[in-house]
N, C-alpha and C positions, 0 to 999 in steps of 0.2 A: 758836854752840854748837859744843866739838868734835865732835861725834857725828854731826851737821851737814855739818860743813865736810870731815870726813874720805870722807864718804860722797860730798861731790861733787868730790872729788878724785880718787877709785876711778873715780868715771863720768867724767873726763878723761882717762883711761889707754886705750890703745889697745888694740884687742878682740885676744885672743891666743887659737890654736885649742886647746884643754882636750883631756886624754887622762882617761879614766876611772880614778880612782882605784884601786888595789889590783894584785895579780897579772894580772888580763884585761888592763891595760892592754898586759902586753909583748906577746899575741896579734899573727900578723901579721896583716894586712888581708886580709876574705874572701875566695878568689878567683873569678874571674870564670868561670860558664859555657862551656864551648867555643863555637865557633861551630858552627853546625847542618851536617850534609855537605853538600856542593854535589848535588844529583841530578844522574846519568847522563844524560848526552842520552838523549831516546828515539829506538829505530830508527824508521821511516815503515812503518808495514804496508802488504803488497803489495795493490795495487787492483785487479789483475786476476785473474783467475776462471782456476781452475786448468782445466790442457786436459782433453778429455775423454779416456776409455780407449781405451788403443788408438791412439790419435795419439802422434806421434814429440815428446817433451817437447824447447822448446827450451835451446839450446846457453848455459850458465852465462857470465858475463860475463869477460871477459879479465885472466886472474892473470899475466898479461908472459910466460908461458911457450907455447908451441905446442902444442896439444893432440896425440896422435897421431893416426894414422888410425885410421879407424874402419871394420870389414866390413861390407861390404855386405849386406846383407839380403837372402834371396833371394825373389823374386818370383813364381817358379813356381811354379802349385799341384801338389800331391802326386800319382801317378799313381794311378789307381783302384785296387780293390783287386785283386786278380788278371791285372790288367796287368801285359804283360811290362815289366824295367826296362831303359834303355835301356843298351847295351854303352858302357860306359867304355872307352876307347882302351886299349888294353895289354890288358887285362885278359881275364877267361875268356870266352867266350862264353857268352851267356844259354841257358837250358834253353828247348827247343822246348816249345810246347803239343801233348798228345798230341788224336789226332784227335778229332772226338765224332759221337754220330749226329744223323745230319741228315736222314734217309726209312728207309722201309721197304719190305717188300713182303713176297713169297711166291717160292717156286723150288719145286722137283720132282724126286726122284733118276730120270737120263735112263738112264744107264750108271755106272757100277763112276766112282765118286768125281767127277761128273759131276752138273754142277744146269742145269736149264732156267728161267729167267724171261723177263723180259722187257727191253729190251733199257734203255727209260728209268727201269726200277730200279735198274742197275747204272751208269747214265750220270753220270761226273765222281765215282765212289767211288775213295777214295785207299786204301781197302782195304773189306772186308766178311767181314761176319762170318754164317755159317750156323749158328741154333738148332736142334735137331735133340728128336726128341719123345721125346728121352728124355729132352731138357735140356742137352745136348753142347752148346757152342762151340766150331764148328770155322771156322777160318780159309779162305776159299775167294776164289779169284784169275781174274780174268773173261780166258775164252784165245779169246773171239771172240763178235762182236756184228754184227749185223744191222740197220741202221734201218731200212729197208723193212720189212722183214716187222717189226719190233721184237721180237729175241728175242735171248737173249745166252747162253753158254752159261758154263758157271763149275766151275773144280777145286776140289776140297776137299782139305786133307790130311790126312784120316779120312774112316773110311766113314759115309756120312752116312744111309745106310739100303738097304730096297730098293729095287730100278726097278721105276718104274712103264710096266706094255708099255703101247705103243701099238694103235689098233686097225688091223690087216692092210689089210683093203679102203677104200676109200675113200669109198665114199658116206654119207651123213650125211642122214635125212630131216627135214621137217618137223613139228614134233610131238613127234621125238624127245624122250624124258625124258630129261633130263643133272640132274650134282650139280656144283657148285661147291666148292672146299676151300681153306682160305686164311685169313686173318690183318689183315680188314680194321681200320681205325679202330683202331690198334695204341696203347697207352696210353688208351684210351676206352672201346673193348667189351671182352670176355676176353682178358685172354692167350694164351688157347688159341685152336687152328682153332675155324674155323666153319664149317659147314655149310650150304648152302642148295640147293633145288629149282628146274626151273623146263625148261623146252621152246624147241628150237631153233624160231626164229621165221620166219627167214628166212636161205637159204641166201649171203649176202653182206651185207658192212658197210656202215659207211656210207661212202654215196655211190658205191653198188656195188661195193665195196670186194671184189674177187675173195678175197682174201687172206684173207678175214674170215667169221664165221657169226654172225647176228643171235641172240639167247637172252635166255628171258624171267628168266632164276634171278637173283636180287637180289645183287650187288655193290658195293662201295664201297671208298675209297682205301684201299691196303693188300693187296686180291685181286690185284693185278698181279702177272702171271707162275706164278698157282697154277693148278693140273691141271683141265679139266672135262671130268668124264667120264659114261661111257654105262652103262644097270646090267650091262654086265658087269663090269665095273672096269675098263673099259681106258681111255687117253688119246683123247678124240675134239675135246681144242685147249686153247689157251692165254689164259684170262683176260688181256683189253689194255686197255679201256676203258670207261664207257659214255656215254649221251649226257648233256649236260647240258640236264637239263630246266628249270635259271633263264633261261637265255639262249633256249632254244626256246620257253619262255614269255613269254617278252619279245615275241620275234618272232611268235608265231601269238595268243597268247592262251592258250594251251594248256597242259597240265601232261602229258609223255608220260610213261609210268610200265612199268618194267621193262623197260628199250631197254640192254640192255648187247649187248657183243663181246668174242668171241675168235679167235685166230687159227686157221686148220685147222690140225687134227695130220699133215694130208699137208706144208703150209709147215713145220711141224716138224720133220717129218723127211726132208725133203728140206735142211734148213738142216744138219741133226748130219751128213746125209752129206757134203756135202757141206767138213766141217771135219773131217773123219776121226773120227767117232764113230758106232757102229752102233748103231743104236736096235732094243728089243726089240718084236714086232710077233706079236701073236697075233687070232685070229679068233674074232667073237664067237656063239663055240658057246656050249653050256647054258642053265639055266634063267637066269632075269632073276632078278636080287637085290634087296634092298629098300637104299631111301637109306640107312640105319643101317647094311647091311655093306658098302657103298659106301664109307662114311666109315671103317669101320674098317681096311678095306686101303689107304686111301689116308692116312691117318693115321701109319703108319710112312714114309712115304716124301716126304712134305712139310713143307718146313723153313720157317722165321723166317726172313727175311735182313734183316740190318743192313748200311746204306750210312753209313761213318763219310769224314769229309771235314778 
């Protein structure tokens, strides 16, 4: 049959690739996706644990070039505060520290701008200063000292009050009532003198101490070198020490209570004569006065003294 035979002649024809019929056919071929980006290497995170504060970070790895130098750090700690700095070579010299107080005591107007204490209150002062009861600062300058006797004698450049006389005669009894006047426990008790009472004990210090006169009137650090005197008001010696009852109680067992000393006011004024100062000397005429105007004439004439170093 033709219809047959045509159809298996078609199927003898070799396969040929077919384009789609119509306009799509001119389309060109779809094109193909890019390829995907390559990814970036990754860096290697660092494994080590960063330094702690305050440690010196180290030194970055070598870019071919030389690093400069680097200052030094300095090591020294800072000087305190109020420390001097130290003097740079060249340069100005450092400001001196002004002196400061380092003791206290008591003194007594002897003569006309003239103070009496005692001799290891003024000892190693690179200057001192006299308070006076009115409140005065006056500058005063030690022109002679005694270690034996322990007494020192000291100028003012102002008048620092009146003199206190001394008593005329000499003898001194037992029993005697004396007052003490002075400036103990200085930043602790008053500012102001103190007063105390109390009877010559015993006519020598200790350890027989010629120089000296035993007295029961209470004392403490800060009375050195202040006046004790007799109810007339006169000077009858020089507050110097007392005992120390910690260490006497160590050794006896014992607690001795009101054992202080002063120096005679004949040592006294045998010391001012002998430095060319005349001491005022009256005898003790009139009535007896009471502790209260004891203190009040001795009040003008006994100073503060500051030992700055």
């Amino acid at each position: 049959m033709p219809f047959v035979a045509l159809a298996l002649a078609m199927a003898a024809l070799p396969a040929v690739a077919q384009k789609p019929s119509g306009s799509l056919g001119n389309l060109p071929p779809a094109a193909q996706p890019p390829p995907p980006p390559r990814a970036a290497p990754q860096l290697a995170l660092p494994r080590d644990k960063p330094p702690p504060l305050g440690r010196q970070q180290a030194s970055p790895p070598p870019t071919g070039r030389a690093p400069g130098p680097m200052a030094a750090l300095p090591r020294d700690k800072p000087p305190p505060l109020g420390a001097a700095m130290p003097r740079v070579p060249g340069g100005p010299a450092p400001d001196r520290q002004p002196p400061r107080d380092v003791s206290s005591g008591t003194g007594f107007v002897v003569a006309p701008r003239q103070i009496m204490t005692n001799h290891h209150v003024a000892e190693g002062c690179t200057a001192m200063i006299a308070r006076t009861s009115s409140g005065a600062q006056i500058p005063a300058t030690v022109i002679a000292v005694d270690a034996q006797r322990d007494l020192a004698l000291l100028r003012t450049e102002a008048d620092a009050g009146p003199v206190l006389p001394f008593r005329r005669t000499a003898a001194v009894r037992r029993g005697e009532n004396v007052v003490t006047y002075g400036f103990p426990l200085a930043g602790l008790l008053s500012s102001g003198p103190t007063l105390t009472t109390g009877d010559v004990s015993a006519l020598a210090g200790l350890g027989d101490n010629p120089r000296q006169i035993q007295i029961s009137a209470p004392v403490q650090q800060g009375n050195s070198g202040g006046p004790l005197l007799d109810l007339h008001g006169h000077v009858v010696g020089v507050i110097v020490s007392k005992l120390n009852a910690q260490r006497i109680a160590q050794a006896t067992g014992d607690i001795p209570q009101n054992v202080n000393f002063a120096v005679k006011h004949t040592e006294a004024v045998d010391f001012m004569r002998e430095h060319g100062v005349q001491p005022q000397l009256e005898d003790p005429t009139g009535p007896l006065r009471t502790a209260a105007e004891i203190g009040e004439v001795a009040n003008a004439s006994t100073v503060f003294l500051r030992c700055l170093r």
